[in-house]
Backbone bond lengths (Angstrom), bond angles and torsions (degrees), N, CA, C in turn:
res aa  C-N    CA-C-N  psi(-1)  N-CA   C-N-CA  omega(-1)  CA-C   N-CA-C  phi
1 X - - - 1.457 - - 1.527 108.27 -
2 X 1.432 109.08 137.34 1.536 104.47 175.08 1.606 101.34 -124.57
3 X 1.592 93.22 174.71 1.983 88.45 -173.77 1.449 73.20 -128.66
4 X 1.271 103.61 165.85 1.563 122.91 169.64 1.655 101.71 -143.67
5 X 0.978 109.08 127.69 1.927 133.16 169.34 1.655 103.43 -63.92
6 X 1.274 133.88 112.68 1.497 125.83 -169.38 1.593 96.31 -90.61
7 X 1.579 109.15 149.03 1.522 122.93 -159.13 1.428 89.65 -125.16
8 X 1.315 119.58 164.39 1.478 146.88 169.29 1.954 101.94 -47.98
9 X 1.432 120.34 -35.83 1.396 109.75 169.30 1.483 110.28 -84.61
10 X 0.821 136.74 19.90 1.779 141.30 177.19 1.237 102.63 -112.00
11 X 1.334 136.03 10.07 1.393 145.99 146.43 1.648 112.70 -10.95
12 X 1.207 102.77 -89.62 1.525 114.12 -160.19 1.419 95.98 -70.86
13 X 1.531 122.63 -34.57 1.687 123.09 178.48 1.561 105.60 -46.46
14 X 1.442 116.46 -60.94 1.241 122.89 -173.95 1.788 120.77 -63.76
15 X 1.384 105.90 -15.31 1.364 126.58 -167.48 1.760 88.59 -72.71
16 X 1.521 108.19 -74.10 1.466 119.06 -166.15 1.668 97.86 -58.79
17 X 0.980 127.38 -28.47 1.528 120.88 172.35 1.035 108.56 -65.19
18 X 1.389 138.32 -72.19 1.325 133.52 171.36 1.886 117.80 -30.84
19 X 1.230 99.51 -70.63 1.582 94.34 164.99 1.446 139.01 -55.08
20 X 1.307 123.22 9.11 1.322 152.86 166.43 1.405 96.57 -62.92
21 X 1.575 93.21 -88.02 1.376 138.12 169.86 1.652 104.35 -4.00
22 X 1.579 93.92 -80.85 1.536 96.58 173.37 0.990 135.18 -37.11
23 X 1.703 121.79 -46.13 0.837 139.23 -162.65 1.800 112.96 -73.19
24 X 1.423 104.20 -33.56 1.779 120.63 -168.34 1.728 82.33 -76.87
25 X 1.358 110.68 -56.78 1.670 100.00 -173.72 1.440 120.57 -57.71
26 X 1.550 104.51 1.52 1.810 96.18 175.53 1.645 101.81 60.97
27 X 1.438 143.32 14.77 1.476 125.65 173.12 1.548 102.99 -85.58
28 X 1.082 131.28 -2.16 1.594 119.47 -134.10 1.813 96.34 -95.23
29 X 1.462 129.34 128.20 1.451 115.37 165.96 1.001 102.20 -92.84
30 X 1.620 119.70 170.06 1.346 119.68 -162.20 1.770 120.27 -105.06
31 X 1.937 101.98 83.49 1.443 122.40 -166.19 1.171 81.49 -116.65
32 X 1.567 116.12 175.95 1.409 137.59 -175.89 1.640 93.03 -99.08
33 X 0.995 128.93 158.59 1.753 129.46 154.57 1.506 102.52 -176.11
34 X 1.138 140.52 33.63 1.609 144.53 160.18 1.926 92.74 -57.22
35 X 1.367 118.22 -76.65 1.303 89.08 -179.16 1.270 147.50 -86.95
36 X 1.454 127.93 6.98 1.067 136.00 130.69 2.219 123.88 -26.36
37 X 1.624 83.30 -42.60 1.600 73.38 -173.52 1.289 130.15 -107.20
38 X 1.772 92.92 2.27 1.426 97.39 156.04 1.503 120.82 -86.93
39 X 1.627 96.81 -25.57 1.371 91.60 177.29 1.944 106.61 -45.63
40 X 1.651 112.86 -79.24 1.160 111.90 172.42 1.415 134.96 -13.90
41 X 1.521 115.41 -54.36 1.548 114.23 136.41 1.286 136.94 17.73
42 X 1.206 78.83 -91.25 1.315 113.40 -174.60 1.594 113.41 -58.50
43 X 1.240 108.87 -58.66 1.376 123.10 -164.36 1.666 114.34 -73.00
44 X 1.707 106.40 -29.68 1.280 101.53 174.52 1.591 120.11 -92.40
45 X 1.660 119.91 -23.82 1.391 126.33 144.46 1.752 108.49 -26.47
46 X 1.494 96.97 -70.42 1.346 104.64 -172.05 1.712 118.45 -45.15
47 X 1.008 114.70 -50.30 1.696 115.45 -170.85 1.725 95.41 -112.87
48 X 1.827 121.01 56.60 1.343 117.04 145.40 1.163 112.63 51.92
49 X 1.611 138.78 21.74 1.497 134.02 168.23 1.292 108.72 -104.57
50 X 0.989 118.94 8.11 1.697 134.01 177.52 1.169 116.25 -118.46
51 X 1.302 128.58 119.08 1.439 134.39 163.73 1.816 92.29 -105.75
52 X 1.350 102.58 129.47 1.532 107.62 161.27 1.326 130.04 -151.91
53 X 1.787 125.03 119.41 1.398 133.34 -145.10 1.182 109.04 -105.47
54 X 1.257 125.61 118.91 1.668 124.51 177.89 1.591 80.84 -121.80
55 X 1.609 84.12 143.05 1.554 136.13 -173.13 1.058 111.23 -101.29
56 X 1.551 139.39 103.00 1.743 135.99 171.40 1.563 101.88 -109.38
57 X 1.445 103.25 166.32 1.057 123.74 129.54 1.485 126.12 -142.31
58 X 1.417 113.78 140.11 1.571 120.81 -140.01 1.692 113.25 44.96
59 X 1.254 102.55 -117.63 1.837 108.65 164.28 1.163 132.50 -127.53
60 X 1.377 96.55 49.74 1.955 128.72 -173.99 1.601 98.41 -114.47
61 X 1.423 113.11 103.30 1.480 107.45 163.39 1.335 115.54 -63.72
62 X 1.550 129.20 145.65 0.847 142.34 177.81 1.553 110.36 -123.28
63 X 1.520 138.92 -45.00 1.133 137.52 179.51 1.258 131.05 -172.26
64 X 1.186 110.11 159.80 2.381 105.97 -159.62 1.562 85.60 -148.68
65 X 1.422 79.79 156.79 1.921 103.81 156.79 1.685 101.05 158.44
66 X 0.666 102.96 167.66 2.152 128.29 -144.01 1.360 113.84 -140.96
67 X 1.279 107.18 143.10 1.441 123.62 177.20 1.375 107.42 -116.84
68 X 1.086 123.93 128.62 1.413 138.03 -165.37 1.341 88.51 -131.39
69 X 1.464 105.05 126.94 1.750 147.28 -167.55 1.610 99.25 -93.51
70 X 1.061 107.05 126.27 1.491 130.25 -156.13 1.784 96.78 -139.22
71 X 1.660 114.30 118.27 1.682 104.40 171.84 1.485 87.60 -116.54
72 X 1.289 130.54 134.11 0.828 133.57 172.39 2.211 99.97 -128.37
73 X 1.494 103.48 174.19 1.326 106.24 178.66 1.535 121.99 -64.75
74 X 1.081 137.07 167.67 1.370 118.61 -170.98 1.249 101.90 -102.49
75 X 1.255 119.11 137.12 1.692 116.24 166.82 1.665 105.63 -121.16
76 X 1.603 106.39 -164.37 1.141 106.85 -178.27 1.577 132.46 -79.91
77 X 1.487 110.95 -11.61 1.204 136.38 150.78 1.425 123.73 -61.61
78 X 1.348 123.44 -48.71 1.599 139.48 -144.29 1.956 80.69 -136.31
79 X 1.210 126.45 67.13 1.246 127.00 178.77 1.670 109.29 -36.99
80 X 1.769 84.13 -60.51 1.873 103.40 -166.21 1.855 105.09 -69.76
81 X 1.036 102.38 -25.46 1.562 116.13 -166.09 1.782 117.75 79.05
82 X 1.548 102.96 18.85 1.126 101.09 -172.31 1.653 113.05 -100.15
83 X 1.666 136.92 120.74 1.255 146.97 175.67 0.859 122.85 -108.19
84 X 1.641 118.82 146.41 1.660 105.18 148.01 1.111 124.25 -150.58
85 X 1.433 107.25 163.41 2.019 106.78 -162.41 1.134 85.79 -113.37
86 X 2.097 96.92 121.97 1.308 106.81 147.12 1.451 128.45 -48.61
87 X 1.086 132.46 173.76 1.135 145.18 -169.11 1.591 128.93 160.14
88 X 1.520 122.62 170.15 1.775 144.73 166.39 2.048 82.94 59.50
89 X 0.927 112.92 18.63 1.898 102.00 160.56 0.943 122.00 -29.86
90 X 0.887 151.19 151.49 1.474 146.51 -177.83 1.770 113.55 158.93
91 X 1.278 92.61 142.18 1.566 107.90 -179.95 1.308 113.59 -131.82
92 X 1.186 121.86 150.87 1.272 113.25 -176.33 1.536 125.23 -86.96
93 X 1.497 128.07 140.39 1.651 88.83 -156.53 1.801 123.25 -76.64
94 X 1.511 97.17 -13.70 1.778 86.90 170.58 1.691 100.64 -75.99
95 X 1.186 140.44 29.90 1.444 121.89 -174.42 1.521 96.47 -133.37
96 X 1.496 125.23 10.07 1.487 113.78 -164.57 1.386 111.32 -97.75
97 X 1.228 138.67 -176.88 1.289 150.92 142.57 1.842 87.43 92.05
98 X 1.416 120.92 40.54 1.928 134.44 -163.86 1.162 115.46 -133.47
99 X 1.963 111.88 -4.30 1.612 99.28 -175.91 1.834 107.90 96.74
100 X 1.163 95.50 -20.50 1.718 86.15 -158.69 1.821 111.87 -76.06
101 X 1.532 107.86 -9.98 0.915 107.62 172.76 1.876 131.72 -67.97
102 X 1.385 94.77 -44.71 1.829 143.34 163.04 1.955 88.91 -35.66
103 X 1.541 102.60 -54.29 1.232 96.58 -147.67 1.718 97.97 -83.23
104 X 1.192 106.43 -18.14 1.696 97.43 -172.61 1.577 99.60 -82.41
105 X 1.403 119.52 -38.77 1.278 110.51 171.74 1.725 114.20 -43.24
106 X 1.323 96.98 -46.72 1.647 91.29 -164.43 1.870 94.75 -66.19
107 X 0.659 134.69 -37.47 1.967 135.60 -175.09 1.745 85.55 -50.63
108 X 1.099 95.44 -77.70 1.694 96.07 -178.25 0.992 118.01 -58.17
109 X 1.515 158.63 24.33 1.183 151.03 165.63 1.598 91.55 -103.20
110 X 1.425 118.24 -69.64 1.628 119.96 150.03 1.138 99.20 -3.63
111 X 1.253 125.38 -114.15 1.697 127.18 -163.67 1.384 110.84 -19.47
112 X 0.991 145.32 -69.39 1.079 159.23 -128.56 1.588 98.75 -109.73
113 X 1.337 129.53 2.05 1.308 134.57 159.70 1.201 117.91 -99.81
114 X 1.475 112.90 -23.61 1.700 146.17 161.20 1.250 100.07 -50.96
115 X 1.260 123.22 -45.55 1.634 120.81 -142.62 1.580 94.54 -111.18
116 X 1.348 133.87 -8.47 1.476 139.14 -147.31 1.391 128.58 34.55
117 X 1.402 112.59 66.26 1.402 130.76 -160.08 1.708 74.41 -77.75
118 X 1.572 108.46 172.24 1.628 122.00 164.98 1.050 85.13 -110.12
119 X 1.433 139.62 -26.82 1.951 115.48 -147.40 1.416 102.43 -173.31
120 X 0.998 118.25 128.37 1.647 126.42 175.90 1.800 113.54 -97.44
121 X 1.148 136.37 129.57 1.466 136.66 155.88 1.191 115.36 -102.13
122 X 1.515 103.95 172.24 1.564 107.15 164.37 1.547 95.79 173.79
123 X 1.402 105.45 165.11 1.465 122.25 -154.32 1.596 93.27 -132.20
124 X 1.732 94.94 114.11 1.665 115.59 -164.62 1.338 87.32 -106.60
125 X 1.644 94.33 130.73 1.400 115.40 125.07 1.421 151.72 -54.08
126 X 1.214 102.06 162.12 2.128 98.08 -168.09 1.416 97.98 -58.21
127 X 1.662 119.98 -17.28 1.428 136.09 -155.90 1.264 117.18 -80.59
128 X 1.599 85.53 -49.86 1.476 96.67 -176.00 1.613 133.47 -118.67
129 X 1.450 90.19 1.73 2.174 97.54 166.08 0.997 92.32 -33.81
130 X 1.525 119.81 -81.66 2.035 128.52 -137.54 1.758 90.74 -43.18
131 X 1.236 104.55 -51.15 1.510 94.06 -164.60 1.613 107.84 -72.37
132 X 0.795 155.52 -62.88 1.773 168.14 133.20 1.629 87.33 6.45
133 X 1.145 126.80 -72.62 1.480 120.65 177.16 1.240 118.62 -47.55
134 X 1.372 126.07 -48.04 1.669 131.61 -179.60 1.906 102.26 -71.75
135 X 1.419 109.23 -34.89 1.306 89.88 164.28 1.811 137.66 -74.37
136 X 1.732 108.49 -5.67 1.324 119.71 172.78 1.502 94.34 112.21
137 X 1.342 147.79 10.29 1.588 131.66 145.84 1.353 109.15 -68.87
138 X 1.771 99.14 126.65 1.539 103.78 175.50 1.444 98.23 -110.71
139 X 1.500 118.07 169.53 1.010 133.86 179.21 1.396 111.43 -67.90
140 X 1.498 111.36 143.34 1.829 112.18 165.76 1.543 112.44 -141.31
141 X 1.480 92.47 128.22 1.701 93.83 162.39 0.925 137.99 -99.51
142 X 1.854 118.13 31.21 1.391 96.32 -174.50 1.679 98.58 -108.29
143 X 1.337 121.05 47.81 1.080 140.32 -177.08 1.596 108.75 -88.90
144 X 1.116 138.44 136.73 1.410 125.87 146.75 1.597 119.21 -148.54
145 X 0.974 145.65 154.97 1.732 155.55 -112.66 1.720 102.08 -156.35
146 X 1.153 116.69 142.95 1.529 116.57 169.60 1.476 96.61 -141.71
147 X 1.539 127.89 141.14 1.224 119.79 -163.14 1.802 96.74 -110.46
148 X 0.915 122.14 96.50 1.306 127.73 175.03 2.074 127.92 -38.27
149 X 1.892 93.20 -46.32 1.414 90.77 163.02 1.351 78.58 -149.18
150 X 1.592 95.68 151.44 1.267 153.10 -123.50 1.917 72.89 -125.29
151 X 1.547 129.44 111.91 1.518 129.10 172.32 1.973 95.20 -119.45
152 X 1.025 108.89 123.74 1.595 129.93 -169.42 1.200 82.48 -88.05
């Protein structure tokens, strides 16, 4: 198994992964945004707020997902004020139900112990709780969301 560190040219790679993604979760309405999300890509590769882990074996991807660097104020919880939201998870579907998901989390939990995160999030799928749960993310409600625009 090899890991690869995703770079500012893994743009559009990570783009069509993500839009995969969407697509297996059934959220996706039917807008264009391929370049929108490479743009993003790009831009957060570019200025170090992106950590993102692709999973091989030989030169067969098998699985990615990213920690996105969050400074927030420090409280008494979040001492340093430093977070990060999991995220772009993904497995490939001949590669799933193998661990490989387990394992990118653990790369990224690393990082982010590297970096002195206080606290990691992330926003589970029906897909992927069981696993996020078996790795020790518990659920929280003191979360709440306002949807700014409204996508039909």
């Amino acid at each position: 198994m090899r890991v690869r560190i995703a770079a500012a040219e893994d743009a559009k790679l990570l783009s069509e992964l993500r839009i995969a993604q969407l697509h297996d979760e059934e959220t996706q309405p039917d807008i264009e945004i391929s370049e929108a999300m490479e743009d993003w890509f790009l831009k957060k590769l570019s200025d170090g707020s992106l950590y993102q882990v692709l999973l091989y074996e030989e030169e067969e991807l098998l699985a990615t997902g990213c920690l996105y660097v969050l400074e927030m104020p420090p409280s008494f919880h979040k001492p340093t004020g430093k977070v990060g939201y999991i995220g772009n998870m993904y497995t490939l579907p001949a590669h799933r139900k193998k661990g490989y998901a387990t394992k990118v989390l653990s790369l990224l939990k690393e990082e982010a112990e590297k970096r002195d995160m206080d606290r990691l999030f992330l926003g589970a799928s029906v897909y992927g709780a069981p696993v996020y749960e078996a790795f020790g993310f518990r659920k929280c409600d003191q979360f709440m969301s306002l949807d700014l625009k409204k996508i039909s």
